[in-house]
ZADRENPA-936321 format. One record per residue (C-alpha): residue number from 0; residue in one letter; x, y, z. Coordinates in Angstrom, 2 decimals. Example, Ala and Ser with C-alpha at 12.3 -4.5 7.8 and 13.67 -1.06 7.14 Angstrom:
# ZADRENPA-936321
rec num: 0, residuo: A, px: 12.30, py: -4.50, pz: 7.80
rec num: 1, residuo: S, px: 13.67, py: -1.06, pz: 7.14
This chain:
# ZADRENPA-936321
rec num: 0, residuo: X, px: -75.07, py: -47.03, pz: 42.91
rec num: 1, residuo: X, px: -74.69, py: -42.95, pz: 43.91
rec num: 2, residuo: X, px: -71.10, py: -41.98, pz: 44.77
rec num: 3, residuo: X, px: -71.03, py: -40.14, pz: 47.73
rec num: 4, residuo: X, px: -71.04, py: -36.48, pz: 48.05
rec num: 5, residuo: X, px: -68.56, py: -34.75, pz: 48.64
rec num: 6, residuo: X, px: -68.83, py: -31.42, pz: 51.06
rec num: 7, residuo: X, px: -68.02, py: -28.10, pz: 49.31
rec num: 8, residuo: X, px: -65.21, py: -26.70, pz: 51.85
rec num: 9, residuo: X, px: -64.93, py: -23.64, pz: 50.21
rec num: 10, residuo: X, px: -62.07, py: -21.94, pz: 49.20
rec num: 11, residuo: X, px: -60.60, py: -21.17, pz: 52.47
rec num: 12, residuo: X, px: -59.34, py: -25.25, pz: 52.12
rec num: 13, residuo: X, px: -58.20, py: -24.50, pz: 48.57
rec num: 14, residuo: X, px: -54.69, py: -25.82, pz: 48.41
rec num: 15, residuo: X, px: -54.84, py: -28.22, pz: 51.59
rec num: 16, residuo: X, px: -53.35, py: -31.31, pz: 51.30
rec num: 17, residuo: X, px: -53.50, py: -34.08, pz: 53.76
rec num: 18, residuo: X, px: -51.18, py: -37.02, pz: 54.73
rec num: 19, residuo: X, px: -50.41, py: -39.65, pz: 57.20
rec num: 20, residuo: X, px: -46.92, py: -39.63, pz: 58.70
rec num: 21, residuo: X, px: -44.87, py: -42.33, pz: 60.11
rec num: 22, residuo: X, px: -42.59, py: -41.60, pz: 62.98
rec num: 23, residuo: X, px: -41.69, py: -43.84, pz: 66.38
rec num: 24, residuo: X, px: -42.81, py: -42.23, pz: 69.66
rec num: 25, residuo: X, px: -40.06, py: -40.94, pz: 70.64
rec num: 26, residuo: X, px: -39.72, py: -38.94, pz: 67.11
rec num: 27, residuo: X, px: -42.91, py: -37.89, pz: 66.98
rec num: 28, residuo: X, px: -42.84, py: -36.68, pz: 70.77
rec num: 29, residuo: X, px: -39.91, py: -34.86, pz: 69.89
rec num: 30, residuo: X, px: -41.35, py: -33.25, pz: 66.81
rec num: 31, residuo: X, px: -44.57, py: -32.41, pz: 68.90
rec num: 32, residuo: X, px: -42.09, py: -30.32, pz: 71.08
rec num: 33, residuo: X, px: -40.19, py: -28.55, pz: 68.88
rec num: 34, residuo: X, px: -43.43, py: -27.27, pz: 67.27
rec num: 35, residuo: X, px: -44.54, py: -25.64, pz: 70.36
rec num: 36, residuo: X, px: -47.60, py: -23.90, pz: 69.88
rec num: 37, residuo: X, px: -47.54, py: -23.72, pz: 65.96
rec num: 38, residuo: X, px: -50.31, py: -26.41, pz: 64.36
rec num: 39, residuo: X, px: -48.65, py: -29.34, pz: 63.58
rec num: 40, residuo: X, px: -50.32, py: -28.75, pz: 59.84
rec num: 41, residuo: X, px: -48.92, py: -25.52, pz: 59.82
rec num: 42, residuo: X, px: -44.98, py: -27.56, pz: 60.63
rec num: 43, residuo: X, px: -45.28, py: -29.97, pz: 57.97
rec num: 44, residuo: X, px: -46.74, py: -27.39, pz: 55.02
rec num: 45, residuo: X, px: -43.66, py: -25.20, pz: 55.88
rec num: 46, residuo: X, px: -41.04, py: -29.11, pz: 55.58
rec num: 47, residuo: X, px: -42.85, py: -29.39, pz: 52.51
rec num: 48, residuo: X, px: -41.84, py: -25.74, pz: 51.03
rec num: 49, residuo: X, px: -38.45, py: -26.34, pz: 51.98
rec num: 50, residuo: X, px: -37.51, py: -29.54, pz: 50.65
rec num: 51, residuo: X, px: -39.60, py: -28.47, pz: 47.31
rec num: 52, residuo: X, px: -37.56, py: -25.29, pz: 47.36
rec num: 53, residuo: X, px: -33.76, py: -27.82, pz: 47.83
rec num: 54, residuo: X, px: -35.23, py: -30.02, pz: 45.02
rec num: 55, residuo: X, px: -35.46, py: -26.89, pz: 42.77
rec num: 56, residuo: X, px: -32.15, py: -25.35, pz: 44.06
rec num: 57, residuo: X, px: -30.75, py: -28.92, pz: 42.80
rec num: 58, residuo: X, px: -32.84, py: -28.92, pz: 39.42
rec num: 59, residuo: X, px: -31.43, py: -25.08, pz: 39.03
rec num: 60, residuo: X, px: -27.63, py: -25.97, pz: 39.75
rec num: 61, residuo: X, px: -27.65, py: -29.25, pz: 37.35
rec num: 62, residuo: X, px: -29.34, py: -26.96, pz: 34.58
rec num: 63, residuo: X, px: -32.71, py: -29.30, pz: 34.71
rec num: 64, residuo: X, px: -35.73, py: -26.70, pz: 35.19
rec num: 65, residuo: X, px: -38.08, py: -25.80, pz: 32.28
rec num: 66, residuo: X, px: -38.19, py: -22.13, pz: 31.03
rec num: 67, residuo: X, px: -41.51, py: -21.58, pz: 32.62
rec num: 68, residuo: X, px: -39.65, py: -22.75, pz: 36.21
rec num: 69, residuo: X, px: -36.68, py: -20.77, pz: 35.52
rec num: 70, residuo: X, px: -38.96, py: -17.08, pz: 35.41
rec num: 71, residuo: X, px: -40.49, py: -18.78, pz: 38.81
rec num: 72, residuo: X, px: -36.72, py: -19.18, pz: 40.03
rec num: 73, residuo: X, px: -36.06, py: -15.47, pz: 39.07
rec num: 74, residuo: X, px: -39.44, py: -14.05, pz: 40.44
rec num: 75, residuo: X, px: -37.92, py: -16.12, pz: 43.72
rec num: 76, residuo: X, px: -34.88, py: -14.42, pz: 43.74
rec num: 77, residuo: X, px: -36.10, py: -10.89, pz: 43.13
rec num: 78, residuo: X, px: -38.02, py: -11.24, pz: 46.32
rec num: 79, residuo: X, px: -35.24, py: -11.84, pz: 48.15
rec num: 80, residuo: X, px: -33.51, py: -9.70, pz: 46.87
rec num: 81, residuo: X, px: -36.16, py: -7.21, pz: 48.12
rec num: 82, residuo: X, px: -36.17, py: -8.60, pz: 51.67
rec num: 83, residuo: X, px: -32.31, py: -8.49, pz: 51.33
rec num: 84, residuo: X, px: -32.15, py: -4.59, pz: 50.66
rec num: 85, residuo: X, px: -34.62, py: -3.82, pz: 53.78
rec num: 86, residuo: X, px: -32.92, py: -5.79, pz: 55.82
rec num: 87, residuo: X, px: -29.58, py: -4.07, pz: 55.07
rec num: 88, residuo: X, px: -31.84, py: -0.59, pz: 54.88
rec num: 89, residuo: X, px: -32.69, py: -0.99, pz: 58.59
rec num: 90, residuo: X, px: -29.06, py: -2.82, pz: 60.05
rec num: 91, residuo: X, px: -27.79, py: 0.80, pz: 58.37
rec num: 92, residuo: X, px: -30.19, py: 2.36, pz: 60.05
rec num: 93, residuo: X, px: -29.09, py: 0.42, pz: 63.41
rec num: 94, residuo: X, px: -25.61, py: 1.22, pz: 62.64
rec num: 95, residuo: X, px: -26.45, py: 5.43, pz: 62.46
rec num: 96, residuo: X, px: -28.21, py: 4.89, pz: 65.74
rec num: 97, residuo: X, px: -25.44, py: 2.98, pz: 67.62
rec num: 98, residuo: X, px: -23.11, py: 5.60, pz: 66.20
rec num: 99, residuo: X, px: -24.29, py: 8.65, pz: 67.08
rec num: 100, residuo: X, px: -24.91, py: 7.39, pz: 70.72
rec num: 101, residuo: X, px: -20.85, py: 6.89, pz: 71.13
rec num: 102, residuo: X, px: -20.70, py: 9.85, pz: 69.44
rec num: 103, residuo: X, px: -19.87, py: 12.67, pz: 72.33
rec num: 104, residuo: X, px: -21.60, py: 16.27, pz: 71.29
rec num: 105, residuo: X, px: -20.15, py: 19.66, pz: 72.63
rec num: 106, residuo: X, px: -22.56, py: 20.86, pz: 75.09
rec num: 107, residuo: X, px: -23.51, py: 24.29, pz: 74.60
rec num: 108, residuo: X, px: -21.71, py: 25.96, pz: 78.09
rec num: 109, residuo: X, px: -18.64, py: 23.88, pz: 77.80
rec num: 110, residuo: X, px: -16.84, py: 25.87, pz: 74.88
């Protein structure tokens, strides 16, 4: 007997996972409305990243990742530790702005 074929998606489905989930109505309504306009798939795959992300926080804090996931872990943190310095680059940036608006300048016929 031939197996079935299976249909080359390409690589633009590389990665994608699929699953079945099992919510009440009301849940699921809910859910549905929080998402808004955001794919459903697109929801879930970003749940999944973050309760990976507290099971490795956990691994991390009771000294249980592997040497290879520690370097991931670091790699993790100088990222955002990247995103951390341009956020504080452009709230310093805010701050100058705000500042020199109070700041009252000497017009040139009043002295």
């Amino acid at each position: 007997m031939k197996r079935p074929e299976v249909a080359d998606v390409g690589s633009a489905a590389a990665g994608v996972r699929m699953a079945r989930v099992r919510a009440d109505e009301e849940t699921w309504a809910t859910f549905r409305a929080l998402a808004g306009a955001r794919p459903i798939s697109e929801v879930l795959g970003q749940l999944v990243l973050e309760e990976v992300r507290r099971y490795r926080s956990r691994q991390l804090r009771d000294g249980s990742l592997q040497p290879r996931e520690l370097l991931d872990a670091l790699e993790r943190a100088r990222e955002q530790q990247a995103d951390l310095e341009l956020v504080v680059l452009r709230l310093e940036a805010l701050t100058r702005v705000s500042d020199d608006a109070r700041t009252v300048r000497p017009t040139p016929d009043s002295g």
